[in-house]
N, C-alpha and C positions, 0 to 999 in steps of 0.2 A: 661097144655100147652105142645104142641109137640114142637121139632127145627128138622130143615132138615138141613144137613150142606150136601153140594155140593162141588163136586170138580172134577179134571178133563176136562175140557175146555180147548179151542186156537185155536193156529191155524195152517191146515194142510193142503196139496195140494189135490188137487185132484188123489183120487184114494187109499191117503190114509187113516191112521186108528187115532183113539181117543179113550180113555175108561172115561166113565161118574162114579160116584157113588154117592151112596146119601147115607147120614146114619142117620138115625130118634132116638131121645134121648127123655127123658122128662117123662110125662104122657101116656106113650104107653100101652094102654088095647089091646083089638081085635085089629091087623091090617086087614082088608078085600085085600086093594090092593095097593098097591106101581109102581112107573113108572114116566113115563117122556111124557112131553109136549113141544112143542114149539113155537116160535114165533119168524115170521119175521118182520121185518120192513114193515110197512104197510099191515101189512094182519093178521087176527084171531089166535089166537093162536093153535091150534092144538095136538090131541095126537099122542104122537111116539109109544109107548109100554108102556104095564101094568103088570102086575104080578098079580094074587088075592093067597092069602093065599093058598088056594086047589093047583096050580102051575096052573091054567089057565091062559094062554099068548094072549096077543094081541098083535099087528103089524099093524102099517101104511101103505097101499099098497105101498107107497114111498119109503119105509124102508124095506119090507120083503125081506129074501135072504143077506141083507147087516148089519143089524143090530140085536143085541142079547143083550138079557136081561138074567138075572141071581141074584141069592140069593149068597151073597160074606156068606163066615165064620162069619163073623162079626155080632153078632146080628142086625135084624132089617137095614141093612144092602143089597143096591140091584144095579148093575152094568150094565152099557151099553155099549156091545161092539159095533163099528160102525167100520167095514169097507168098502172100496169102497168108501168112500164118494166123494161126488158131492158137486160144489158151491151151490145149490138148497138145502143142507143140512144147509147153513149157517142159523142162529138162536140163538136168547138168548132161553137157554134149559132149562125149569124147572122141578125140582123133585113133585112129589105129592104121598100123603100119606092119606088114610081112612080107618076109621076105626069104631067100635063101644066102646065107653067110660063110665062110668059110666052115666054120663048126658046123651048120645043118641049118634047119630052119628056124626063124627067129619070128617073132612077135612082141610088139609093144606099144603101147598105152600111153595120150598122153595124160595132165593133169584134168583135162577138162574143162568145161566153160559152161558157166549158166548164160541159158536162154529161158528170157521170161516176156511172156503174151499174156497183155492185160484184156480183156473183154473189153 
């Protein structure tokens, strides 16, 4: 069993800044790739950024330029910097993490965090 503990959420005006992190405990074999997803109120959830093990980064076109990911000290351990933000950032934000485990490949979710951008 993995845990993703989250932290780092609230809420901030427009234009400014928030740091996410996430930090995975447990049964941690292979990580492949760690990051963040999110979801608004009435609409699909969506990814932000990812990380894969190798440091290959992906980015939201919504989010490129304004948002950064990164590997913290902290083992297993991955951080989102978001500045510039916009009300259109607002979202409950989830961690996710996969990888390969003894049993095969794993995935998991953490509880999530709201982020909210006031105009």
């Amino acid at each position: 069993q993995v845990q993703l503990v989250e932290s780092g959420g609230g809420l901030a005006q427009a234009g400014g800044s928030l740091r996410l992190s996430c930090a995975a405990s447990g049964r941690i074999f292979s990580v492949n790739v760690m990051g963040w997803y999110r979801q608004a109120p009435g609409k699909q959830r969506e990814l932000v950024s990812t990380i894969t093990s190798g440091g290959y980064i992906t980015y939201a076109d919504s989010v490129k330029g304004r948002f950064t990911i990164s590997r913290d000290n902290a083992p297993n351990t991955r951080l989102l910097q978001m500045n510039n933000l916009k009300p259109d950032d607002t979202a409950v934000y989830y961690c996710y993490i996969g990888g390969t485990g003894l049993d095969g490949d794993y995935n998991y979710w953490g509880q999530g965090t709201q982020v909210t951008v006031s105009s």
